[in-house]
C-alpha positions, 0 to 999 in steps of 0.5 A: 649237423652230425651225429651218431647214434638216433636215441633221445636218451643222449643229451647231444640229440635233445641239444640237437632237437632244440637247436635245429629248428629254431636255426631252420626258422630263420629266413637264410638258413636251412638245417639238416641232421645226418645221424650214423645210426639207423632211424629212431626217436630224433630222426621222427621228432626233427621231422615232426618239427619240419627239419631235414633228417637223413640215416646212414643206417650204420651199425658203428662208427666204423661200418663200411657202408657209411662211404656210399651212403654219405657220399649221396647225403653230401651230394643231395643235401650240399651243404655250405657248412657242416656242423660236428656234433660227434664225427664217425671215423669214416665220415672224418675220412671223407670230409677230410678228403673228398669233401675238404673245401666244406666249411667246418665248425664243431661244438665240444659237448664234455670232457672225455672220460679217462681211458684206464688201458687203450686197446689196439682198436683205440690206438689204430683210430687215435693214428686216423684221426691224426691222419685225416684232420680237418681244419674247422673253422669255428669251435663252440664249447657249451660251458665256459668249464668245458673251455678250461679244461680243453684250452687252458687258455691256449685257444688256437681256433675261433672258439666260442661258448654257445650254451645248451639252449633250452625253451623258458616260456609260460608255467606249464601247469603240473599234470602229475603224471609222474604221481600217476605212475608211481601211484602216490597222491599229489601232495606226496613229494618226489624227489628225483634224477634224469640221467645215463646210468654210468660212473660220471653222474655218480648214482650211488651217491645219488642213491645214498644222499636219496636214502637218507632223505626218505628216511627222515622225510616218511611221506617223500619218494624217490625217482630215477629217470634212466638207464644204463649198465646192469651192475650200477644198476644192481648196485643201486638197488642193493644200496636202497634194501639196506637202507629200508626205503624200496617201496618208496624209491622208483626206478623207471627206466629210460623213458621219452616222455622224461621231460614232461615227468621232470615238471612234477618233480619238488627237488631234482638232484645232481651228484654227477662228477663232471658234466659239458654242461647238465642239460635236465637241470636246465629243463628242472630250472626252465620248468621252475622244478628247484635243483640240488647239485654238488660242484664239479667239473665241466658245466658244473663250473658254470652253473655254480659261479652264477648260483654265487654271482647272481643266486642263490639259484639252487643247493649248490654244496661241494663235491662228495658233502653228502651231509650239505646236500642232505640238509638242503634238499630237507629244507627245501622240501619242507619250506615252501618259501625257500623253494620258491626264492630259489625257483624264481631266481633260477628262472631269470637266471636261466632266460638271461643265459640257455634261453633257446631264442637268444643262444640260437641266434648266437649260433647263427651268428657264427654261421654267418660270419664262417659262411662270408668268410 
């Protein structure tokens, strides 16, 4: 499996994490992940889990000594199948030449964002990675909205939609961690987000609609699990002093441990634009955390079609109705019943779909059938 950059703050790596060992468990297949990037968080945590992880101790995508050190990744591991998670240039240029009688599959984890100006630089890769194509024999897309929007229904290739597996397993019992840290008592509701701080999950709005929330619920708080550019952040920032509620709204940065901080949250809140498909809102449902999102595009697409088909599975309102999501989550943290219809529903719905066992053995299954073919 290829990847670039080494950081579990990427939602690709923790798709990674989930997936590579479960496929490795299986008897008569072996799993290794080649990261770009120097060593860091996903290399230690594969290899915690017994998965083969190598570096190419690169710097970008297009470093020259990616050549050698990849080179002595493919001869010493020799793999029958490689899988693209995101491709560095230099890599594509020799698996598309040296190593062009391999295997391909890739999975399409989102939609690209729209480039305003393309630059020289941008132009002359566009111009390479037509040159060095490479034929891939299967393509998964982790949303079925994903898929809309890159295929329009003209699938040339073997495509398949293989969810963001995720673990749903027993209760795990609250510790209150995050209680802990922003130094409120247990009974104090937190509301809250996970993400990259950047244009496409929409903060503003997220801090807008939290806000508002805080000011007609005196005892809640506010959480932003994430990092990103300093001017969202300040941004951000400003919006929560004019709106008078900074001793109550928290953020906190990247931090590995966000996932187990999730689990103490009462509402996790998504304003995003367009998501491949929104994995902490599948660890908010796995961990039965009850979910506010507005409709988007991407994974979006899927996760508002099964709150429709077989939900309510969580506050699911229309892109941009500041006023909808407001009202649900003030309901939601003020009717425990309510919570806990949506909690239970979103669990089953969420086993049926992203549990990690079931998507795992689909993706293996398409290993198989590429690797006989």
């Amino acid at each position: 499996m290829l990847t670039t950059n080494s950081s579990l703050m990427d939602g690709i790596n923790r798709h990674i994490l989930t997936i590579a060992p479960t496929i490795n468990s299986f008897q008569d297949c072996e799993v290794a992940v080649c990261t770009v990037y120097p060593r860091a968080e996903l290399n230690e945590a594969l290899e915690r889990e017994g998965v083969r992880s190598f570096s190419l101790n690169a710097v970008s995508g297009h470093d020259w000594r990616i050549f050698g050190a990849f080179y002595k990744v493919m001869r010493e591991f020799n793999p029958d199948i490689i899988h693209s998670h995101v491709m560095a240039l230099n890599e594509k240029i020799m698996l598309s030449t040296i190593f062009r009688s391999k295997k391909y599959i890739q999975t399409i984890h989102g939609i690209s964002d729209k480039i305003e100006r393309e630059t020289l630089r941008m132009k002359l890769d566009r111009w390479l990675d037509k040159t060095f194509k490479i034929r891939y024999d299967s393509i998964c897309v982790v949303s079925n909205g994903v898929r809309q929007t890159i295929f329009r229904g003209n699938e040339k290739e073997s495509v398949y939609t293989v969810y963001n597996p995720i673990l749903f397993g027993e209760d795990v019992p609250k510790e209150y961690k995050l209680h802990k840290i922003i130094n409120v008592p247990e009974d104090v509701p937190v509301i809250g987000t996970c993400c990259r701080l950047a244009a496409v999950k929409n903060p503003p709005l997220f801090t807008k609609v939290m806000c508002r929330v805080l000011q007609m619920n005196e005892r809640t708080h506010a959480v932003v699990l994430g990092d990103g550019d300093a001017s969202i952040k300040q941004t951000l920032k400003t919006i929560v002093e004019k709106a008078n509620v900074s001793e109550r709204f928290h953020f906190l940065g990247y931090r590995q441990d966000a996932p187990d901080l999730i689990r103490d949250l009462s509402c996790f809140v998504m304003t995003s634009i367009s998501e491949g498909l929104p994995t902490s809102l599948l660890e908010a449902m796995s961990n039965k955390i009850p979910f506010a999102m507005m409709k988007g595009n991407g994974g979006l697409i899927d996760i508002a079609e099964l709150n429709e088909k077989e939900g309510p599975i969580g506050i699911v309102v229309d892109k941009d109705d500041i006023e909808a999501q407001i009202n649900g989550i003030c309901e939601l943290i003020n009717t425990p019943s309510y919570a806990k219809s949506l909690i239970e529903n979103a669990f089953e719905v969420g086993i049926k779909y992203f549990d990690t066992k079931n998507v795992c053995y689909k993706l293996y299954c398409i290993y198989k059938d590429i690797y006989h073919t």
